[in-house]
C-alpha positions as CSV (number, residue, x, y, z in Angstrom):
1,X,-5.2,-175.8,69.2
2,X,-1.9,-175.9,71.2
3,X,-1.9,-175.4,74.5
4,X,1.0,-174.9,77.1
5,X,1.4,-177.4,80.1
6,X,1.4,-176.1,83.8
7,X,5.3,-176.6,84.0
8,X,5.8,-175.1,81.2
9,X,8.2,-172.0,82.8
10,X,7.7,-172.1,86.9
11,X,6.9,-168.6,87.3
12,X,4.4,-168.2,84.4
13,X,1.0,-167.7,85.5
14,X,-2.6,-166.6,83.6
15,X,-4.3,-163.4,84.2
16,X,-7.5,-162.2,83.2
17,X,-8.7,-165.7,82.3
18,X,-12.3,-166.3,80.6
19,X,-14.8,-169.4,81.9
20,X,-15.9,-171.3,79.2
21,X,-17.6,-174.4,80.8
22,X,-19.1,-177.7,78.8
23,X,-20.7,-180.4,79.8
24,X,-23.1,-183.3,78.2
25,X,-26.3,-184.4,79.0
26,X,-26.0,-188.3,79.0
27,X,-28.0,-190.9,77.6
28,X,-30.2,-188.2,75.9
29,X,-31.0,-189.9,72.5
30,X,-34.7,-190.4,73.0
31,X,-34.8,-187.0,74.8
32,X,-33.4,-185.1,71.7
33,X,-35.6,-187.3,69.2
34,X,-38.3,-186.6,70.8
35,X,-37.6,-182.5,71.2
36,X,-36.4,-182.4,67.9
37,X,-39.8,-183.4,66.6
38,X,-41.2,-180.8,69.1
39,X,-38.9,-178.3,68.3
40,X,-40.1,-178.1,64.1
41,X,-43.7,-178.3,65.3
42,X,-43.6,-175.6,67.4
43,X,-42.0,-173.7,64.4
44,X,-45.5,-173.8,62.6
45,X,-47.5,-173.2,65.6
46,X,-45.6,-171.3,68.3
47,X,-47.4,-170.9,71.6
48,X,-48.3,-167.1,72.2
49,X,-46.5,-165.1,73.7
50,X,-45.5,-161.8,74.4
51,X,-41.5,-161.7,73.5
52,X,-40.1,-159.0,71.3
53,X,-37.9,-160.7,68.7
54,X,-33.8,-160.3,68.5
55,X,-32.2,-157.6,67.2
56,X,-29.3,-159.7,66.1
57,X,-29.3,-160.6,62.5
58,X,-29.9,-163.9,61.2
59,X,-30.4,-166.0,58.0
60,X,-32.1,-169.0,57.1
61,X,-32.4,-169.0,61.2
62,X,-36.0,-169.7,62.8
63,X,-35.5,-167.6,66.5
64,X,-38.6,-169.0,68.8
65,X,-40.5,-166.6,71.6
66,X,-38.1,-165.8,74.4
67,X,-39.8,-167.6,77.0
68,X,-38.7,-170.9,76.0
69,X,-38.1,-172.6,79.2
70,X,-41.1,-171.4,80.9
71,X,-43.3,-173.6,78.2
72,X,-45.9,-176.1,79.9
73,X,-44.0,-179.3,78.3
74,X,-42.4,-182.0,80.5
75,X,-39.2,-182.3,78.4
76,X,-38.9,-178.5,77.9
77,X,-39.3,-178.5,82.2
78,X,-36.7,-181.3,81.9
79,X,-33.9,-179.1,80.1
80,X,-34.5,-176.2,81.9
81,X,-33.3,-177.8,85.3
82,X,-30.6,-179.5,83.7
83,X,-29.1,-175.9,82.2
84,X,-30.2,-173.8,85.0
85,X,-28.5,-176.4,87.9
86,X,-25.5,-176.4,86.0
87,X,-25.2,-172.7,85.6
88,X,-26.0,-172.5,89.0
89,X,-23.7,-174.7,90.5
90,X,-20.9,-173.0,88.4
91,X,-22.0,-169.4,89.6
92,X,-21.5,-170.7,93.2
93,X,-18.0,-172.3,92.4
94,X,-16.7,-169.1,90.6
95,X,-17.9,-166.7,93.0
96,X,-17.2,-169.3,96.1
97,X,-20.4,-168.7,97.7
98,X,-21.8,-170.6,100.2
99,X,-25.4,-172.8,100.0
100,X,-26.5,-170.4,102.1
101,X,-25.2,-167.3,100.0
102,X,-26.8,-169.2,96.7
103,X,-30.3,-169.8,98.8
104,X,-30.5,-166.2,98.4
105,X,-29.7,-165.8,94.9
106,X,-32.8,-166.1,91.7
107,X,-31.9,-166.9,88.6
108,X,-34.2,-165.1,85.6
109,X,-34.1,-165.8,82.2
110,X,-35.1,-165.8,78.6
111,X,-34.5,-168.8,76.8
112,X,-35.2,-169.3,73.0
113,X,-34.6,-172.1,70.2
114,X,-33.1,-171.9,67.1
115,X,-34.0,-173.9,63.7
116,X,-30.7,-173.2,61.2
117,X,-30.8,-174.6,58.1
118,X,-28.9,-174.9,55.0
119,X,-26.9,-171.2,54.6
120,X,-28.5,-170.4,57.7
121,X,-26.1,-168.4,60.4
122,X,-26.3,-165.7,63.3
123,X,-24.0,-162.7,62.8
124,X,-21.7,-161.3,65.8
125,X,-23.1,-160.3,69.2
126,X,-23.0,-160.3,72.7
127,X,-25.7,-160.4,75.6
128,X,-24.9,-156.8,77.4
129,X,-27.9,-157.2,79.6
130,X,-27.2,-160.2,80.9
131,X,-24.5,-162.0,83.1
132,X,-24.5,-165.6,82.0
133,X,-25.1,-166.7,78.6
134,X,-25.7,-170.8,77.9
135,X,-26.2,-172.9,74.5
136,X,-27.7,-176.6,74.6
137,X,-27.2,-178.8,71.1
138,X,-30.3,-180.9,70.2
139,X,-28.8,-181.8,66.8
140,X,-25.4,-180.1,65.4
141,X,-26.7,-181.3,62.4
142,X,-24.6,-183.7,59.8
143,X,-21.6,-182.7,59.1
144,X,-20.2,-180.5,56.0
145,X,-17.7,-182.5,53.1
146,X,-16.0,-179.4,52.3
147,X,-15.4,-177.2,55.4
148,X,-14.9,-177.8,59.3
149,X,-16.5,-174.7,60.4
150,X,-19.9,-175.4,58.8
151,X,-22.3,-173.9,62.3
152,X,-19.4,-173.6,64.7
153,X,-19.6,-171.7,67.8
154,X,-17.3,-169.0,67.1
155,X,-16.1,-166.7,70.7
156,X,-14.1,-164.0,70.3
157,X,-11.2,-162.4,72.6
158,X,-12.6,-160.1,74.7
159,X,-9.4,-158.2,74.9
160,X,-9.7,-155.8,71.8
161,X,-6.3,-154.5,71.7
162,X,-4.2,-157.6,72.2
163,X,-3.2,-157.3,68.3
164,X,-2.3,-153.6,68.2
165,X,1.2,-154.7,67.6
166,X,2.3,-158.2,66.0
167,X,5.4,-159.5,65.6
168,X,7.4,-163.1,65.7
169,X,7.1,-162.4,69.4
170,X,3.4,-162.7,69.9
171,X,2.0,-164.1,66.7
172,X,1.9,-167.6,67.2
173,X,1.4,-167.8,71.3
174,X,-0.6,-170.9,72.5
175,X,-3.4,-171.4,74.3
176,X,-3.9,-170.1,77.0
177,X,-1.6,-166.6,76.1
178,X,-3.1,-166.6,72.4
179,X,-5.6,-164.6,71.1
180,X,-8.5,-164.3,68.3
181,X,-11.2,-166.6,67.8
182,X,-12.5,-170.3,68.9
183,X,-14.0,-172.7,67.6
184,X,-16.6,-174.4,69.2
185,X,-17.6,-177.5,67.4
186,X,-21.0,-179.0,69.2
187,X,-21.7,-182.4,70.1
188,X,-24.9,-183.8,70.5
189,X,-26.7,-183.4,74.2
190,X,-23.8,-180.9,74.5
191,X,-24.3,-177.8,77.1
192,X,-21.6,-175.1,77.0
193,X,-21.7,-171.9,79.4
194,X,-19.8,-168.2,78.8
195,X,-19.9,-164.9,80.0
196,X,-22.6,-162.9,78.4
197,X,-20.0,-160.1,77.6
198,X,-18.3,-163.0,74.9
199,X,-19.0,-161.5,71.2
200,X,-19.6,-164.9,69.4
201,X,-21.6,-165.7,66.4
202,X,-22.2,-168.8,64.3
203,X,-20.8,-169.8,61.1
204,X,-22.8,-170.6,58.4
205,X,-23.9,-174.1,58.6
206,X,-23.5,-176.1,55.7
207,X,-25.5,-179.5,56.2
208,X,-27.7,-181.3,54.7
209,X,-30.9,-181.1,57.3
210,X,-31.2,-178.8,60.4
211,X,-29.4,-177.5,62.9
212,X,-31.2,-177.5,66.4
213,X,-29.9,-175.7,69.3
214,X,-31.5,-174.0,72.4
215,X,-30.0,-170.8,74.1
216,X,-30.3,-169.0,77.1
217,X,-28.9,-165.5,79.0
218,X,-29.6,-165.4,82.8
219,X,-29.1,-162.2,85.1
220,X,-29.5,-163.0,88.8
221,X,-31.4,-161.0,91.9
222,X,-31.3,-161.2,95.7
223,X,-34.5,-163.2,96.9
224,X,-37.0,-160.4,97.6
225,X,-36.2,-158.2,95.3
226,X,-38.3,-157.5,91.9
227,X,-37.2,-159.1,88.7
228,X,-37.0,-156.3,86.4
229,X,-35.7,-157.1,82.9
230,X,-31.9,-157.2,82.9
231,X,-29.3,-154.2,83.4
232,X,-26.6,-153.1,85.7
233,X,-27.2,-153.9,89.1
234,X,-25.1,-154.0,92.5
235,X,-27.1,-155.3,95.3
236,X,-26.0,-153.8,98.8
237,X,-25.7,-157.2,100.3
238,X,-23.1,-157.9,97.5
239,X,-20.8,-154.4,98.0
240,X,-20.5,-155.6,101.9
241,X,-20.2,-159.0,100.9
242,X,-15.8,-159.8,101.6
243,X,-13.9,-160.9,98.5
């Protein structure tokens, strides 16, 4: 992917830009060893609970309940901090609030894993209830021979009509200006964070094992007030709030 440098034309600036935000989780190789092992047990035995399942189709994809991060399991406790404190810490940057604004903020969730394997892949969605959407790789799995987009991350431009007209002009713009999907190749102990509203799906993954990944969508409320399951919501405290 090409991208243009910051002097690149003084004057040119970005509008309407999309977070995408990445980060690893480092010297994680036990820690993903051991939840991998967790992760296919659990398959066979999930703990009960009282989820309703994903509209969103799937194949050859094992979706868990969507309470994930709220299971009694130290590791499970362990990559729930580590996703949630990153996701929190970016909210606050973004929105440049204060540690006392954030003090007031709560973070709810549902959080899942997914088992892909061979063939397996998750067709094109988005998380309209929610505000924050996050994916942590266990295990990307091992690599295709014959294609580089074997269980990619594929995000889509949220601007729908950018290609009602094409020409030489605006075909082959670089990054940031161009349009139409991205890739999203996971790494191992990898965490990546976009806006719920992304469409994105996964590609077919073509390995030879499994594919282990653990998602999350998070919607946030004022301390105080009741949790309810996501939606539209505008706080007052956030309408008097100054840009």
């Amino acid at each position: 992917m090409s991208t243009a440098p910051a002097s690149a034309l003084p004057g040119l600036e970005t509008l309407f830009a999309v977070p995408f935000y990445r980060t690893l989780l480092h010297n994680a190789e036990g820690f993903n060893q051991r939840l991998s092992v967790r992760l296919l047990e659990w398959e066979k035995t999930p703990p009960e609970s009282h989820t309703r399942p994903s509209p969103v189709r799937k194949h050859g994809v094992y979706e868990s309940p969507f309470d994930f991060f709220f299971w009694d399991d130290p590791d499970v406790q362990s990559l729930a901090r580590f996703c949630l404190n990153h996701l929190g810490h970016l909210i606050q940057v973004l929105n440049g609030y204060s540690a006392e604004e954030m003090a007031e903020l709560r973070l709810h969730h549902h959080s899942w894993f997914h088992i892909t394997r061979p063939g397996g892949y998750t067709s094109l969605h988005n998380h309209a209830m929610a505000s924050w959407s996050g994916v942590y790789c266990v295990d990307p799995g091992q690599p295709a021979r014959d294609t580089t987009l074997s269980g990619t991350l594929r995000l889509f431009d949220p601007r729908s009509h950018v290609s009602m007209f094409l020409d030489p002009a605006n075909s082959y713009l670089i990054q940031p200006y161009g349009f139409g999907a991205v890739e999203h190749h996971f790494k191992p102990s990898e965490l990546v964070l976009f806006p719920s509203y992304l469409y994105h799906e996964v590609s077919p993954y073509e390995g030879t094992d499994v594919r282990l990944t653990v998602a999350f969508n998070v919607w946030v409320r004022y301390e105080g007030e009741p949790k309810l399951e996501p939606g539209f919501h505008r706080g007052a405290r956030h309408a008097q709030r100054s840009p």
